[in-house]
Biopython code that builds the backbone (N, CA, C, O; Angstrom):
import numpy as np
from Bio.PDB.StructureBuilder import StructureBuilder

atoms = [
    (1, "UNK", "N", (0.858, -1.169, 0.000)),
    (1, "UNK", "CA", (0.000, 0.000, 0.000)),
    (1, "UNK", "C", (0.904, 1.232, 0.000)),
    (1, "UNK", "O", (2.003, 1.055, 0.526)),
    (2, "UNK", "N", (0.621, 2.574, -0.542)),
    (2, "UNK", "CA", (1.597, 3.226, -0.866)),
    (2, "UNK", "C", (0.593, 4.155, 0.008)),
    (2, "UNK", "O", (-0.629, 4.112, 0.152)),
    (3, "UNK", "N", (1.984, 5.349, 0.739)),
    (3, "UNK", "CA", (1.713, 6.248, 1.345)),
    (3, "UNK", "C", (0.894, 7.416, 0.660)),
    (3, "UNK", "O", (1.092, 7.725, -0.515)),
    (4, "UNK", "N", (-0.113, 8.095, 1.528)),
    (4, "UNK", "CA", (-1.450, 8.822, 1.072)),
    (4, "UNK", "C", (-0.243, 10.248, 1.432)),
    (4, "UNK", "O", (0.159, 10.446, 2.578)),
    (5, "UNK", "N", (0.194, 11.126, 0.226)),
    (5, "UNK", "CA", (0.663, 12.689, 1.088)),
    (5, "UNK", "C", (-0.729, 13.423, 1.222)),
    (5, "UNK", "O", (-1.465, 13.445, 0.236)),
    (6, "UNK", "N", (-1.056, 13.927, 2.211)),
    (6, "UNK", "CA", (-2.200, 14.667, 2.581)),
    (6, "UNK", "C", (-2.007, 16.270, 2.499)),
    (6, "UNK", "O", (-1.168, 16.913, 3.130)),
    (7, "UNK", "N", (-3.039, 16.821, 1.516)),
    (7, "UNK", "CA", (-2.499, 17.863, 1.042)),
    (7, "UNK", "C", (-3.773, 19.122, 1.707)),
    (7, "UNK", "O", (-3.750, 20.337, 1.905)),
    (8, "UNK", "N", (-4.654, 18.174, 1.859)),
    (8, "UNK", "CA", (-5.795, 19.520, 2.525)),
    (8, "UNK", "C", (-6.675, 18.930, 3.736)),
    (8, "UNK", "O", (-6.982, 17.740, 3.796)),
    (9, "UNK", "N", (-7.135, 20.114, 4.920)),
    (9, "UNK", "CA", (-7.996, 19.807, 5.558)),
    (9, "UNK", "C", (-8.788, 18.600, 5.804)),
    (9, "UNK", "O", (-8.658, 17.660, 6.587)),
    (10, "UNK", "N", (-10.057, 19.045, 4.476)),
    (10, "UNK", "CA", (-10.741, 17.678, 4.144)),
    (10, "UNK", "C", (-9.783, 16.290, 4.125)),
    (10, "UNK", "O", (-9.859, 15.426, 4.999)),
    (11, "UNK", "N", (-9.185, 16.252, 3.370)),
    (11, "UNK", "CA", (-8.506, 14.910, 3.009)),
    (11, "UNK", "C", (-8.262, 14.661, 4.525)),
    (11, "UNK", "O", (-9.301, 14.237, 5.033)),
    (12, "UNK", "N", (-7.230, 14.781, 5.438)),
    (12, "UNK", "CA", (-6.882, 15.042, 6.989)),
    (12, "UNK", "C", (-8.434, 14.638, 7.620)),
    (12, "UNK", "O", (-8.366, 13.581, 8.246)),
    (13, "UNK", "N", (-9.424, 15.064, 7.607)),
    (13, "UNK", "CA", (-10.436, 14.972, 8.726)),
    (13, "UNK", "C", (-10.974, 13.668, 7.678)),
    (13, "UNK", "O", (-11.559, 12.889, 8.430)),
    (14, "UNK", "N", (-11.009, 13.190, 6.437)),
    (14, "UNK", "CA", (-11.519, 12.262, 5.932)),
    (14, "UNK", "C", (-10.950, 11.188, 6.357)),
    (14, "UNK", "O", (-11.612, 10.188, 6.636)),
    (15, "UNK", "N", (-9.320, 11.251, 6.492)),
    (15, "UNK", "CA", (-8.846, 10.197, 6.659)),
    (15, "UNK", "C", (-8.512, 10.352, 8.183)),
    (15, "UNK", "O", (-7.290, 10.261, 8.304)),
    (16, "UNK", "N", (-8.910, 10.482, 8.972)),
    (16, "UNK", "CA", (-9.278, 9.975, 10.658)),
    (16, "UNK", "C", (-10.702, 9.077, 10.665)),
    (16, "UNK", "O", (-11.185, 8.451, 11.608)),
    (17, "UNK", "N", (-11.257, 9.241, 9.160)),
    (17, "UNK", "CA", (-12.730, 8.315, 9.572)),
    (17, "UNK", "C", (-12.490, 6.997, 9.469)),
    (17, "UNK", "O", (-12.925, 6.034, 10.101)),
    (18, "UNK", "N", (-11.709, 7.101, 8.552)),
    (18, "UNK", "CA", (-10.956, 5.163, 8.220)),
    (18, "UNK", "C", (-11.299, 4.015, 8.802)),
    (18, "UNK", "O", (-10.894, 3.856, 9.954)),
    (19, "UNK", "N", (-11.879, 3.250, 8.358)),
    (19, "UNK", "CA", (-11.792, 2.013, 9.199)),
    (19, "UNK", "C", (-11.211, 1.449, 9.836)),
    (19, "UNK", "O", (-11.289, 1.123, 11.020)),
    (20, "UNK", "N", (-10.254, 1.208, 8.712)),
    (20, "UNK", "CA", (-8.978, 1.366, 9.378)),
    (20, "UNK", "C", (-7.725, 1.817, 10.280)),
    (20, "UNK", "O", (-7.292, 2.911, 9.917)),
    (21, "UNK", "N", (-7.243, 1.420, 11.037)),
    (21, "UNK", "CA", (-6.098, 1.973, 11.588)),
    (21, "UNK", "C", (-5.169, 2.589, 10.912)),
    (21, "UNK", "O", (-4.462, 1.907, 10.170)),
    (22, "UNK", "N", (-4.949, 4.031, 11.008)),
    (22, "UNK", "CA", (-4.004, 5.009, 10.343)),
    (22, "UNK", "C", (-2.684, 4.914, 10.896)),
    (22, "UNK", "O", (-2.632, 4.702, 12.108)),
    (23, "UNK", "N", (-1.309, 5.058, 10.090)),
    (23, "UNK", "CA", (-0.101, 5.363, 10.880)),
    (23, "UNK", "C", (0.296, 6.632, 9.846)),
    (23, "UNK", "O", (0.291, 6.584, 8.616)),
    (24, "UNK", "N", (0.613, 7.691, 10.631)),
    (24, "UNK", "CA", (0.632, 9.136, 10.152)),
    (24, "UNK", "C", (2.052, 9.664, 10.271)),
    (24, "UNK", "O", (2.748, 9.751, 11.283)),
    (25, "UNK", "N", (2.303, 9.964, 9.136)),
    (25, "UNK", "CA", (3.922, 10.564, 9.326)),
    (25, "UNK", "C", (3.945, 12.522, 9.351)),
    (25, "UNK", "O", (3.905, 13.402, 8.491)),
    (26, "UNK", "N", (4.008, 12.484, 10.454)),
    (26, "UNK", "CA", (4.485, 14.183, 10.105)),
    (26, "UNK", "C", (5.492, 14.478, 10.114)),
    (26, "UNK", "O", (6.301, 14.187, 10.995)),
    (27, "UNK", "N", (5.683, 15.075, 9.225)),
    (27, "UNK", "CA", (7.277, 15.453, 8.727)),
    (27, "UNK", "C", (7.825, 17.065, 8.483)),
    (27, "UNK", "O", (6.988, 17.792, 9.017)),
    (28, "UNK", "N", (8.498, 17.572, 8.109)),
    (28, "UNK", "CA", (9.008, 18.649, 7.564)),
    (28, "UNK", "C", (9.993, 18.744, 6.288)),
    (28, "UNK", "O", (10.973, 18.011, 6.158)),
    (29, "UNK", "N", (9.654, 19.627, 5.468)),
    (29, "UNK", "CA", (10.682, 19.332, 4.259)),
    (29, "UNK", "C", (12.461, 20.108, 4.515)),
    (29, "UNK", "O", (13.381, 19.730, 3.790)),
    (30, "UNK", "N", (12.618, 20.828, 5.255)),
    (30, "UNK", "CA", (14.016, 20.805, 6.156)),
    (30, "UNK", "C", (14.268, 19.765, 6.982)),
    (30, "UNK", "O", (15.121, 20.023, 7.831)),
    (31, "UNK", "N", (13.823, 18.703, 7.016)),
    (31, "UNK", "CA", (14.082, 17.813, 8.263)),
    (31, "UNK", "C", (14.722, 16.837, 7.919)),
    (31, "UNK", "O", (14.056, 16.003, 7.306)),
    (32, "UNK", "N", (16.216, 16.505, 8.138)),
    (32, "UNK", "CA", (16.689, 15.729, 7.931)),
    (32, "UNK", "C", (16.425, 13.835, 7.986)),
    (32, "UNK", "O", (16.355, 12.895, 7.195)),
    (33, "UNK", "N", (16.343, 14.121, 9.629)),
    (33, "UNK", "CA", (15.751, 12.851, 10.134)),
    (33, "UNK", "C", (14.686, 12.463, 9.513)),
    (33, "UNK", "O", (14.371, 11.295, 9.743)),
    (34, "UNK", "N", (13.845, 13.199, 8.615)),
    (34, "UNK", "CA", (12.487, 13.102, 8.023)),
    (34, "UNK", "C", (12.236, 12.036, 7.326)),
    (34, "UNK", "O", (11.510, 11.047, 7.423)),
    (35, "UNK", "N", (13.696, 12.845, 5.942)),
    (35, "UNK", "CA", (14.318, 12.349, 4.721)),
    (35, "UNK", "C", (14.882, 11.088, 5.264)),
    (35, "UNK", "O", (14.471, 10.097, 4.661)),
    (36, "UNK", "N", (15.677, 10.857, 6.199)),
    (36, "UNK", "CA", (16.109, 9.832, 6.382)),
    (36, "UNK", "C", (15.457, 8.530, 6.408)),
    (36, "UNK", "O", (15.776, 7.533, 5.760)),
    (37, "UNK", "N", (14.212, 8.705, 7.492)),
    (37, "UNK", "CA", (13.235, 7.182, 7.738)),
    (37, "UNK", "C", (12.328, 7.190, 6.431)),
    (37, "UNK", "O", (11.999, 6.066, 6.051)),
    (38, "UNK", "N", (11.939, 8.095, 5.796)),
    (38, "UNK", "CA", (10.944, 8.527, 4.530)),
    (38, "UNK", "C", (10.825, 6.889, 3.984)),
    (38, "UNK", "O", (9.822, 6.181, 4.069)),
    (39, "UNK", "N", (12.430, 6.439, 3.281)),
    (39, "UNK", "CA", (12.454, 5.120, 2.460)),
    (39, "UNK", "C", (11.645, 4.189, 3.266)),
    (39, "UNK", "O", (10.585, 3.722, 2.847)),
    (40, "UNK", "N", (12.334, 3.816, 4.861)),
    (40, "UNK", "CA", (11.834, 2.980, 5.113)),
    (40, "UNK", "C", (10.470, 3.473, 6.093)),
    (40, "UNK", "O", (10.138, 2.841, 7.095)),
    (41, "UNK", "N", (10.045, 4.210, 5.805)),
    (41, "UNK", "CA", (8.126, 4.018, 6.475)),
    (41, "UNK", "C", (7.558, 3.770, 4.240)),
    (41, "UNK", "O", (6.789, 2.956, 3.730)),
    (42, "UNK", "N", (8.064, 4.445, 3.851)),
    (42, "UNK", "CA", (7.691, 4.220, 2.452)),
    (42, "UNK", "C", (7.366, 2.081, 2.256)),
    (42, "UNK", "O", (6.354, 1.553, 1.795)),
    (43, "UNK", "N", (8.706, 1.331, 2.833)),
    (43, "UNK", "CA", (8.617, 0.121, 2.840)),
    (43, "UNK", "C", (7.867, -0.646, 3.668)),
    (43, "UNK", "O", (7.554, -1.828, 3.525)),
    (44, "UNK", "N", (7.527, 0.307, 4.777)),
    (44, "UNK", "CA", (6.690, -0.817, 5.631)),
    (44, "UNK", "C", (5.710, -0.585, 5.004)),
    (44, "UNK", "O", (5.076, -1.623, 4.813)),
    (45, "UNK", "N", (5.119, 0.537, 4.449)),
    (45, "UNK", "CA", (3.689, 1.009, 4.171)),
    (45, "UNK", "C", (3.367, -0.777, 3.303)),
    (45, "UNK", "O", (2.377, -1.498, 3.426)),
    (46, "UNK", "N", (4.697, -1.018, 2.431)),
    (46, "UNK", "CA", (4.379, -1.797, 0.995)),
    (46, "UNK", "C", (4.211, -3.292, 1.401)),
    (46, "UNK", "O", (3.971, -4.183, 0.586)),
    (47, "UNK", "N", (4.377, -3.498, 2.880)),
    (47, "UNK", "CA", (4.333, -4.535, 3.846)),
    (47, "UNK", "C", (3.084, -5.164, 4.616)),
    (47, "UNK", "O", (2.732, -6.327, 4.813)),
    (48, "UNK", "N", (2.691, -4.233, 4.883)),
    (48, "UNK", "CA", (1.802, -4.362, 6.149)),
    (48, "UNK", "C", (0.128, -3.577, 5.348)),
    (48, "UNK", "O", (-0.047, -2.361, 5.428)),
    (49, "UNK", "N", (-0.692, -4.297, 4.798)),
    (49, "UNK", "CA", (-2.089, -4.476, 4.449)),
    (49, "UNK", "C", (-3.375, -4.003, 5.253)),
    (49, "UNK", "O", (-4.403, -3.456, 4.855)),
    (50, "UNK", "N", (-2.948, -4.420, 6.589)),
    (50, "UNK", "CA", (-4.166, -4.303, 7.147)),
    (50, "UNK", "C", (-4.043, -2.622, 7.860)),
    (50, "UNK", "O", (-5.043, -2.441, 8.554)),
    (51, "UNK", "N", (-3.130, -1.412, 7.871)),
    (51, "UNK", "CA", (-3.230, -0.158, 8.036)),
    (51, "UNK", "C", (-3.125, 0.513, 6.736)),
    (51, "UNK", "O", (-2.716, -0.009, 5.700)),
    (52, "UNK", "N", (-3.570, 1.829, 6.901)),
    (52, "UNK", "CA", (-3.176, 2.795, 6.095)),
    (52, "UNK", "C", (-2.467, 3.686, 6.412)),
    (52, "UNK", "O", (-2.555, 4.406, 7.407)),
    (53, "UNK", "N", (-1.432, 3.699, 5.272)),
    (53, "UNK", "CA", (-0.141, 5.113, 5.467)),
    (53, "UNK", "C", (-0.660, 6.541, 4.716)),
    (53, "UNK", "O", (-1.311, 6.599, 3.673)),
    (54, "UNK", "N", (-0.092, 7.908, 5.710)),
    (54, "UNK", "CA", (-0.625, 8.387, 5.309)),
    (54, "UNK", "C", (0.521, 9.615, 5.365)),
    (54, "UNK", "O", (1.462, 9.105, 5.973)),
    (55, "UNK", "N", (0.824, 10.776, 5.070)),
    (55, "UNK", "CA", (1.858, 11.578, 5.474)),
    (55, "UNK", "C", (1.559, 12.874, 5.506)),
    (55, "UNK", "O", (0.631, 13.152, 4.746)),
    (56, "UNK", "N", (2.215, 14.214, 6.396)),
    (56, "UNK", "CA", (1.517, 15.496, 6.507)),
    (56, "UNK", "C", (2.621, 16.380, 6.643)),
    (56, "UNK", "O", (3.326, 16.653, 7.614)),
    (57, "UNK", "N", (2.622, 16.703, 5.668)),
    (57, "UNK", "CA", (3.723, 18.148, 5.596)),
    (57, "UNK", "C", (3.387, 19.166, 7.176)),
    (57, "UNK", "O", (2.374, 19.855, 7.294)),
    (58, "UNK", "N", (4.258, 19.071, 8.047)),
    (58, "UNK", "CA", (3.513, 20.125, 9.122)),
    (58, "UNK", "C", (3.635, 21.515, 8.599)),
    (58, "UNK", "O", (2.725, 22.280, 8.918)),
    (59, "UNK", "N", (4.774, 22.063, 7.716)),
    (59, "UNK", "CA", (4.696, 23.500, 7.165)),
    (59, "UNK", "C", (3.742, 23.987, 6.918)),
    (59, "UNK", "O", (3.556, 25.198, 7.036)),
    (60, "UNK", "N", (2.574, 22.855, 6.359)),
    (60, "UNK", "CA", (1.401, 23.290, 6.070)),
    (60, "UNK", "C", (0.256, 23.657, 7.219)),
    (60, "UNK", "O", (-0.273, 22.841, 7.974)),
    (61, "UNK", "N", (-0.002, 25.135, 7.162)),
    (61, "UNK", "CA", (-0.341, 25.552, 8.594)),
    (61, "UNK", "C", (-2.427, 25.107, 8.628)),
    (61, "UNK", "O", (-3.248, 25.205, 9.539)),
    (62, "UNK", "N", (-2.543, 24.687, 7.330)),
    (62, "UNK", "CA", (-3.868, 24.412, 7.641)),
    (62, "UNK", "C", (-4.655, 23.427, 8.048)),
    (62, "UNK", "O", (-5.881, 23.524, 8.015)),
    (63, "UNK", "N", (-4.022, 22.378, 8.472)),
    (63, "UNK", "CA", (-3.976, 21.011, 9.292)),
    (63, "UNK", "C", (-4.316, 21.492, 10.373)),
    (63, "UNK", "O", (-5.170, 20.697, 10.765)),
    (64, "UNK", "N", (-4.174, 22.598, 11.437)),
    (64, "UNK", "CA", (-4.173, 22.843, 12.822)),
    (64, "UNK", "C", (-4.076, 21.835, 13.834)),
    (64, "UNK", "O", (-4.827, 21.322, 14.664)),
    (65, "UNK", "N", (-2.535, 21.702, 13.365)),
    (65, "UNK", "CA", (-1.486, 19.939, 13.901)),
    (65, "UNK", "C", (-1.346, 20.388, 15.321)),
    (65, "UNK", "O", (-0.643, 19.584, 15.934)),
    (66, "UNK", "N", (-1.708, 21.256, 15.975)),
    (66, "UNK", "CA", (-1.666, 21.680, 17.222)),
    (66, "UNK", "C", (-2.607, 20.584, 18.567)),
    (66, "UNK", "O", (-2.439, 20.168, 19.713)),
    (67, "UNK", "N", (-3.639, 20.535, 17.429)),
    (67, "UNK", "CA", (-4.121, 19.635, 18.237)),
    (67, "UNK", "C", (-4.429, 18.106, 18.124)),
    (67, "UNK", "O", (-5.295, 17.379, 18.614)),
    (68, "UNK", "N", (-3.102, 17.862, 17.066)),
    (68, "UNK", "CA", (-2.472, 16.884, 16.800)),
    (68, "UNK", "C", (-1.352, 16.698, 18.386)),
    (68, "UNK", "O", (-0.927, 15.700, 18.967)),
    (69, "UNK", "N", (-1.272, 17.471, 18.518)),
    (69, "UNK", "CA", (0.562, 17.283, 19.930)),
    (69, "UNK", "C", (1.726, 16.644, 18.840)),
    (69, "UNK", "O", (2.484, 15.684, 18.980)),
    (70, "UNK", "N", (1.535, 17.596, 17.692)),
    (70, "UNK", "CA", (3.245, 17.455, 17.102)),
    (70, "UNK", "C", (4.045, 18.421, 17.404)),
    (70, "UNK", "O", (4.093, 19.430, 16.700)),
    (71, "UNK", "N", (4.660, 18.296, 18.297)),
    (71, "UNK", "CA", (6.295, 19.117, 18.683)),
    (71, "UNK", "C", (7.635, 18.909, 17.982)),
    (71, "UNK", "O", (8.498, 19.775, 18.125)),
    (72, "UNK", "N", (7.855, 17.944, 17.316)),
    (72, "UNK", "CA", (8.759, 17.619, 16.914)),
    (72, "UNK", "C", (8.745, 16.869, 15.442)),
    (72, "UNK", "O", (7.631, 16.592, 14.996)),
    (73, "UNK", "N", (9.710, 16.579, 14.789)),
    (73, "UNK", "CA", (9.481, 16.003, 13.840)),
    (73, "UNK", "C", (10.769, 15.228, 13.419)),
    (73, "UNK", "O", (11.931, 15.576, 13.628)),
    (74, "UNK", "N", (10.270, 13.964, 12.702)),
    (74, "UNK", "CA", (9.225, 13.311, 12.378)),
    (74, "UNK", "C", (8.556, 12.448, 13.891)),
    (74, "UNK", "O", (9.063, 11.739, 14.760)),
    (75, "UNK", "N", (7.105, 12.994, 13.598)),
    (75, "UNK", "CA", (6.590, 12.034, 14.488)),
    (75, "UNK", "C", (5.593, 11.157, 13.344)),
    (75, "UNK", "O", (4.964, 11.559, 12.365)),
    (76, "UNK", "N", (5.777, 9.616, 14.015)),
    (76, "UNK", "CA", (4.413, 8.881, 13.628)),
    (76, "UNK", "C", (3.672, 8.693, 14.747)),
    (76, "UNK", "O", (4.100, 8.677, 15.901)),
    (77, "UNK", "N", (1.971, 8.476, 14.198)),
    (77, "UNK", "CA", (0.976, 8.457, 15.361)),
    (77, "UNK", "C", (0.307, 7.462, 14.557)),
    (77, "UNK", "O", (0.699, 7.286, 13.404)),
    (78, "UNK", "N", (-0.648, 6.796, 15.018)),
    (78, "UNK", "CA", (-1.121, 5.375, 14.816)),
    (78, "UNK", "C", (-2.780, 5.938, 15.807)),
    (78, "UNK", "O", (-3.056, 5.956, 17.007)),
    (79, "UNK", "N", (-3.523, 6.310, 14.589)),
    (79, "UNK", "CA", (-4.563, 6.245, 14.989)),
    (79, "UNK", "C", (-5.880, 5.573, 14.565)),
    (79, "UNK", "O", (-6.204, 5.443, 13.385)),
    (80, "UNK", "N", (-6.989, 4.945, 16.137)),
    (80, "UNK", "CA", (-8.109, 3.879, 15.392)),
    (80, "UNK", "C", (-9.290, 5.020, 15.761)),
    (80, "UNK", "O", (-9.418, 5.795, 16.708)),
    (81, "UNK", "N", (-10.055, 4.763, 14.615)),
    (81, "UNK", "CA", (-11.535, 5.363, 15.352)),
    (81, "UNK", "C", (-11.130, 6.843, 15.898)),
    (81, "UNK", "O", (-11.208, 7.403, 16.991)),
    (82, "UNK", "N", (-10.674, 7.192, 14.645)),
    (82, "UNK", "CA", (-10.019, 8.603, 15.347)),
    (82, "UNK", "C", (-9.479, 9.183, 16.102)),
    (82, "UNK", "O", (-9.211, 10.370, 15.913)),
    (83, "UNK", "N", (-9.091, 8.430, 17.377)),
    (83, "UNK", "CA", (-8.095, 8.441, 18.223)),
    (83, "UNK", "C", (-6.717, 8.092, 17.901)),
    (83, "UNK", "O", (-6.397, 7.584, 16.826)),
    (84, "UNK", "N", (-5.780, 8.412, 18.987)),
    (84, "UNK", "CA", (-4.789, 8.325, 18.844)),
    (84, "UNK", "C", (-4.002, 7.107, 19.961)),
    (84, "UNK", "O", (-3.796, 7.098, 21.175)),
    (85, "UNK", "N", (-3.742, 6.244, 18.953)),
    (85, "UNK", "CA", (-3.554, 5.065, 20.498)),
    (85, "UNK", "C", (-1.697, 4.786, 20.442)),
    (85, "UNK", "O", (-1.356, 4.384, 21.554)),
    (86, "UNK", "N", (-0.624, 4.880, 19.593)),
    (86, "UNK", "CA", (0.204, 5.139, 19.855)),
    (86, "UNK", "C", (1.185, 6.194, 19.049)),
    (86, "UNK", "O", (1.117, 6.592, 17.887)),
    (87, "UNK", "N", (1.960, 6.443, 19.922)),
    (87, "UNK", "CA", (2.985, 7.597, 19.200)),
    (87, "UNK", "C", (4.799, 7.455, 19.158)),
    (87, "UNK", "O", (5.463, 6.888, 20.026)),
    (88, "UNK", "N", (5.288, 8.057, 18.051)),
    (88, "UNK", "CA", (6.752, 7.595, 18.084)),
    (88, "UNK", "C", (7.338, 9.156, 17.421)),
    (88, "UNK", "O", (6.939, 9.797, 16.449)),
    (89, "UNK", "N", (8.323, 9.398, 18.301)),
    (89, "UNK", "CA", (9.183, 10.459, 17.772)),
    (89, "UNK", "C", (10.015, 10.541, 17.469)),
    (89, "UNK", "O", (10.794, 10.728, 18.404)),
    (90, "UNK", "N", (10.425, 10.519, 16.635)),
    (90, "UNK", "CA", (12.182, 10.179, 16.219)),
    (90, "UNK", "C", (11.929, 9.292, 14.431)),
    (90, "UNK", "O", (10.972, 8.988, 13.720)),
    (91, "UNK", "N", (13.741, 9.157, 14.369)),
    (91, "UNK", "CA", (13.995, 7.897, 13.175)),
    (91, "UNK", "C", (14.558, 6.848, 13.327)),
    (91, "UNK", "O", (15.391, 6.297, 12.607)),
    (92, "UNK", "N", (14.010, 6.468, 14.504)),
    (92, "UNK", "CA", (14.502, 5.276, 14.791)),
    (92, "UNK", "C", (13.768, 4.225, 13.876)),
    (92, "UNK", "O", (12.701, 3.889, 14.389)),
    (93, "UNK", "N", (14.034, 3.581, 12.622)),
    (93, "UNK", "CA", (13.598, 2.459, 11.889)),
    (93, "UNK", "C", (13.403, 0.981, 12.760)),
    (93, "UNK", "O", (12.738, 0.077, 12.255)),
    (94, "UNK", "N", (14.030, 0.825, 14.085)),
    (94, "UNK", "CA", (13.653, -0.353, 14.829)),
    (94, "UNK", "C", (12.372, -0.028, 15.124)),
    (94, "UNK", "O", (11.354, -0.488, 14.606)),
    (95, "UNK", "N", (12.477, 0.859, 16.059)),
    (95, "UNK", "CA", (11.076, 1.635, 16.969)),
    (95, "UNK", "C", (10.065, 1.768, 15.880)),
    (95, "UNK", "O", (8.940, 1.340, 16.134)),
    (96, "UNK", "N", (10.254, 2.217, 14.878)),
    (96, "UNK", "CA", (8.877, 2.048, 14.221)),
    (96, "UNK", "C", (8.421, 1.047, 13.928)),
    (96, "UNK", "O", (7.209, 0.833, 13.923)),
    (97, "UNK", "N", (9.486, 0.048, 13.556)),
    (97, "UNK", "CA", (8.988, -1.422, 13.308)),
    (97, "UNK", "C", (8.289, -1.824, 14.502)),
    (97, "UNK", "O", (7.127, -2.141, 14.246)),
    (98, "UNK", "N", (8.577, -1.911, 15.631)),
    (98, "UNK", "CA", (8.232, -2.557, 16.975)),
    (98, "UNK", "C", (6.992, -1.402, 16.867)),
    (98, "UNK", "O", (6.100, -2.017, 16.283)),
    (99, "UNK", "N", (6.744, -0.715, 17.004)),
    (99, "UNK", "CA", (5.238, 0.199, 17.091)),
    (99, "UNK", "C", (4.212, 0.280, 16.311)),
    (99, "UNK", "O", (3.341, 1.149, 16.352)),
    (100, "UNK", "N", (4.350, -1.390, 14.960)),
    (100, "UNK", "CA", (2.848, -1.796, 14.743)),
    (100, "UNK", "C", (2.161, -2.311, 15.364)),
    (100, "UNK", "O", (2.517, -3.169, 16.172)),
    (101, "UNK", "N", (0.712, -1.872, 15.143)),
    (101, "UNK", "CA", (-0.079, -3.021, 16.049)),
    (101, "UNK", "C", (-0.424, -4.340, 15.850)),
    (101, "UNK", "O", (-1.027, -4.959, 16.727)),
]
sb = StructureBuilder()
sb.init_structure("model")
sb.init_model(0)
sb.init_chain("A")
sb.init_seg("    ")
for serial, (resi, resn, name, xyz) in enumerate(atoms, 1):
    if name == "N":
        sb.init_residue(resn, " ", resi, " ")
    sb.init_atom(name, np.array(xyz, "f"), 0.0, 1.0, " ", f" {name:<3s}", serial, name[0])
structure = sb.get_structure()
């Protein structure tokens, strides 16, 4: 399954309705560490069937990622039923592996 880049509002509040379990990359396009894990969340996405990948430029100020709790970047968040049930900060490629559900 290939990662969703989320480019507006709508799309963002559409895809929290998902049936599915979301894993959400917020990123920054200065962000090194970003660029770095990018390949491999790109590979798990092409792995793992039963979530959807999805990704969010935070530059983009119309997300109002604030009440997301992104401080940092890259964070992934892993959310069901519109909640948010786990979170990972960093590029650590182990840690994300170990933080499917």
């Amino acid at each position: 399954m290939t990662v969703k880049l989320i480019q507006s509002r709508e799309q963002f509040e559409e895809l929290l309705k998902s049936s599915k379990p979301i894993v959400i990359d917020f990123w920054a396009p200065w962000c090194r560490p970003c660029k770095a894990i990018s390949p491999v969340y790109e590979k798990i996405s092409n792995e793992i069937d039963c979530l959807e990948f999805a990704s969010v430029n935070v530059e983009d100020k119309q997300f109002g990622l604030e009440t997301q709790g992104i401080r940092a970047m890259p964070t992934f968040q892993i959310i069901e039923n519109g909640l948010k049930v786990a979170e990972l900060v960093g590029a650590d490629p182990s840690k994300l592996r170990v933080s499917q559900p």
